[in-house]
C-alpha positions as CSV (number, residue, x, y, z in Angstrom):
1,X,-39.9,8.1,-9.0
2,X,-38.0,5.3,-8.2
3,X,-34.1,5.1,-8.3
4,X,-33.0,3.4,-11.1
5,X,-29.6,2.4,-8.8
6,X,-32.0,1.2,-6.1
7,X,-33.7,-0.8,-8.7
8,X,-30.2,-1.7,-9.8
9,X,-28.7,-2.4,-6.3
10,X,-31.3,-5.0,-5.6
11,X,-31.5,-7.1,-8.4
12,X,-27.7,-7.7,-8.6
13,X,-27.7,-8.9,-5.1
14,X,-30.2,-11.2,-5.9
15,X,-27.9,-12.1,-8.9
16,X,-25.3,-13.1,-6.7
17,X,-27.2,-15.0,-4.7
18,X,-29.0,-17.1,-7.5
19,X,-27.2,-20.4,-6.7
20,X,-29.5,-22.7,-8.7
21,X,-31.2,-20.0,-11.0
22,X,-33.3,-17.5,-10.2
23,X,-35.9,-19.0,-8.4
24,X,-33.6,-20.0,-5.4
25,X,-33.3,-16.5,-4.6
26,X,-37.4,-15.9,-4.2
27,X,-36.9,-15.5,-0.8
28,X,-34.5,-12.7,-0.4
29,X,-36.1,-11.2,-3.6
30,X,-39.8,-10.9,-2.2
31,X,-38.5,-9.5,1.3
32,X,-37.1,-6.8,-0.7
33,X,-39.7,-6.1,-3.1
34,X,-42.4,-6.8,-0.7
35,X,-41.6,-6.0,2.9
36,X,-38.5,-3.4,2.4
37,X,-39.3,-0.8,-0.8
38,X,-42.9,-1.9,-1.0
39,X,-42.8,-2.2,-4.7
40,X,-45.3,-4.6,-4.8
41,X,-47.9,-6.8,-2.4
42,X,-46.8,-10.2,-2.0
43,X,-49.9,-12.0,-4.1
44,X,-48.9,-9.0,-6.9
45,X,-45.4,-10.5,-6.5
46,X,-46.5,-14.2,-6.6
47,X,-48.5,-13.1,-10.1
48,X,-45.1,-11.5,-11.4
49,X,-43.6,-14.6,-10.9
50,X,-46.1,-16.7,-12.1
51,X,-46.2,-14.5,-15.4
52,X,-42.2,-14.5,-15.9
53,X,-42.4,-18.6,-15.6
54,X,-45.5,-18.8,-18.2
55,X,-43.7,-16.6,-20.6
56,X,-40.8,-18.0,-23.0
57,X,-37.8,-17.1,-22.3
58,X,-35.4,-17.2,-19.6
59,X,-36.6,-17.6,-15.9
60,X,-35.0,-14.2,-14.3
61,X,-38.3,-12.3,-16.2
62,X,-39.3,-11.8,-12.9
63,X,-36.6,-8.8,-12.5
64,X,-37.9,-7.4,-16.1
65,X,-41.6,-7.6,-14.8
66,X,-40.5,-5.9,-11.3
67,X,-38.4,-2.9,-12.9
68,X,-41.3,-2.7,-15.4
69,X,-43.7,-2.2,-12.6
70,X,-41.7,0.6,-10.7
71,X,-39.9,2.6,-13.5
72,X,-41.2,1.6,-16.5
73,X,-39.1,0.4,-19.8
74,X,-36.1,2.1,-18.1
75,X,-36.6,-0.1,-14.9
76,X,-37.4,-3.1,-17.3
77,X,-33.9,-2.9,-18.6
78,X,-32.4,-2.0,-15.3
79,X,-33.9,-4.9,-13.5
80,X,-33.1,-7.4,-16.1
81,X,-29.4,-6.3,-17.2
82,X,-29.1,-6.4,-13.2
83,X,-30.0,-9.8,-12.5
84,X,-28.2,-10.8,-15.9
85,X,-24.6,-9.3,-15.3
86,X,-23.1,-10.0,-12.1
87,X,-23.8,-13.7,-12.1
88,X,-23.1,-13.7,-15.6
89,X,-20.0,-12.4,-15.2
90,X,-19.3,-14.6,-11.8
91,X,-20.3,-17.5,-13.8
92,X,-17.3,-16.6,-16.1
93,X,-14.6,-15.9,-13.9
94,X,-15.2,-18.7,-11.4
95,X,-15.8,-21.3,-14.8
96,X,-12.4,-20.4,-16.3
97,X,-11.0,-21.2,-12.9
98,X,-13.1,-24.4,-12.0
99,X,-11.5,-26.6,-14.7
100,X,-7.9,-25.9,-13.1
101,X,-8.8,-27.6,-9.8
102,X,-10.5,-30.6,-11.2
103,X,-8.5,-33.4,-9.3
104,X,-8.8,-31.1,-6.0
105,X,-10.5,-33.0,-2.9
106,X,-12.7,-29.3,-2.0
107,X,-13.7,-29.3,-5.5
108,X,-15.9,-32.7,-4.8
109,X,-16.9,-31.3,-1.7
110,X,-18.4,-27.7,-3.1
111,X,-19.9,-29.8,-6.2
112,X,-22.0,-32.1,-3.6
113,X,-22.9,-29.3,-1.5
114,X,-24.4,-26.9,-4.0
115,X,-27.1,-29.8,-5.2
116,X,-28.7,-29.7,-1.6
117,X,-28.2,-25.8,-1.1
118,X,-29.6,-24.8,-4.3
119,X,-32.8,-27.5,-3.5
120,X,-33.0,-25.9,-0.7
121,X,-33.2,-22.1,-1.5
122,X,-35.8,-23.5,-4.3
123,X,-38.1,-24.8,-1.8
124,X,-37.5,-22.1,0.1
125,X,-39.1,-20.1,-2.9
126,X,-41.7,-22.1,-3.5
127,X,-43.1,-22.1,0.1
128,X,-43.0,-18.7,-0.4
129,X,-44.7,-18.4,-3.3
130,X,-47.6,-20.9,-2.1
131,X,-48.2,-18.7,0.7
132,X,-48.7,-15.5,-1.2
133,X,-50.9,-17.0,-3.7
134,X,-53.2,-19.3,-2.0
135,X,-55.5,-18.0,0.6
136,X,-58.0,-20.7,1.0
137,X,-57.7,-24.6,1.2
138,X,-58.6,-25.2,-2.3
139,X,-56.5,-23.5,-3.4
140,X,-53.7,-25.1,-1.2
141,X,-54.8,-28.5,-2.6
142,X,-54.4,-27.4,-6.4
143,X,-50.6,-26.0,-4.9
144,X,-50.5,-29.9,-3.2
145,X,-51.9,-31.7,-5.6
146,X,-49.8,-30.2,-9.0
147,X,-46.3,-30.8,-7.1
148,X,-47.4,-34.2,-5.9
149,X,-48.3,-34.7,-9.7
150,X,-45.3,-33.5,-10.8
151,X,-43.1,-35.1,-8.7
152,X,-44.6,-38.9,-9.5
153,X,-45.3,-38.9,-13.2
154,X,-43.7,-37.7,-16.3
155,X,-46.8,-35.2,-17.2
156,X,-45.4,-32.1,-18.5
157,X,-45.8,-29.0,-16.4
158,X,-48.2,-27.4,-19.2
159,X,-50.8,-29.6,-18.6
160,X,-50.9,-29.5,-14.8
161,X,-50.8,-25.7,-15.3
162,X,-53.7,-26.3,-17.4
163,X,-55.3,-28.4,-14.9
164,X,-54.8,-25.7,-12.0
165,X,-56.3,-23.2,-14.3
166,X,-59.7,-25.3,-14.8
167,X,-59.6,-26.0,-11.2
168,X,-59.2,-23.0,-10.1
169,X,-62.3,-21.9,-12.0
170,X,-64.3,-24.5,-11.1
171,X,-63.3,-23.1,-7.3
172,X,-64.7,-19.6,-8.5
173,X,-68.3,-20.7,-9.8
């Protein structure tokens, strides 16, 4: 059976690394579910994802849906009071201390840099996540295609999800 501290361990690294939300740290996060404890495959882990965005609630399901998968309820909790807590907590501590510096000159700089870095780690994640879930060119063109749509209009998310879905069975027949 799976540790519950490894399960633990993991997902409060990828806590602290989740500048941006949670999704920023897909990268890290799928190495070490995929490629280092074998938890899961990486389309398995692309699903997971996929299923923690659709559902409501907060983005960081993936961690409930991961611990779920490996140790059952008590790995649910695990994975999700792990990814909650320590960046909860830093989130605190480093907010209570933020507003003191706010005429400082490296207080501009580290707000300008964490826009790009936290873009960055979230493409980062999405390439991933488009190369464990499409493994044919139509299915690249639907990935394509929805963030090109979603980047130029105002459509809500919902709909191009919707969209992919009927694609994506049209793809099947």
């Amino acid at each position: 059976m799976i540790s519950l501290l490894l399960l633990a361990l993991v997902f409060a690294e990828c806590s602290l690394l989740a500048i941006g939300g949670v999704a920023s740290t897909l990268p890290e996060m799928a190495h070490l579910v995929v490629d280092v404890h074998h938890w899961a495959t990486a389309p398995q882990f692309a699903a997971l994802f996929g299923l923690g965005q659709a559902a409501p609630g907060p983005n960081m399901l993936i961690s409930t849906l991961i611990g779920e998968r490996v140790a059952g309820l008590p790995g649910a909790l695990v994975g999700t009071a792990a990814m909650i807590t320590p960046s909860g907590m830093l989130a605190l501590t480093v907010s209570r201390i933020w507003d003191r510096f706010e005429a400082a000159p490296w207080r501009r700089i580290v707000q300008a840099a964490i826009t790009p870095i936290s873009s960055g780690l979230i493409l980062a994640g999405a390439a991933y996540l488009i190369r464990a879930a499409d493994h044919d060119p139509f299915a690249y063109a639907i990935s394509f295609g929805a963030a090109f749509i979603n980047l130029r209009s105002k459509l809500h998310p919902l709909w191009l999800l919707a969209g992919g879905v009927g694609l994506g069975l049209v793809g099947l027949a």
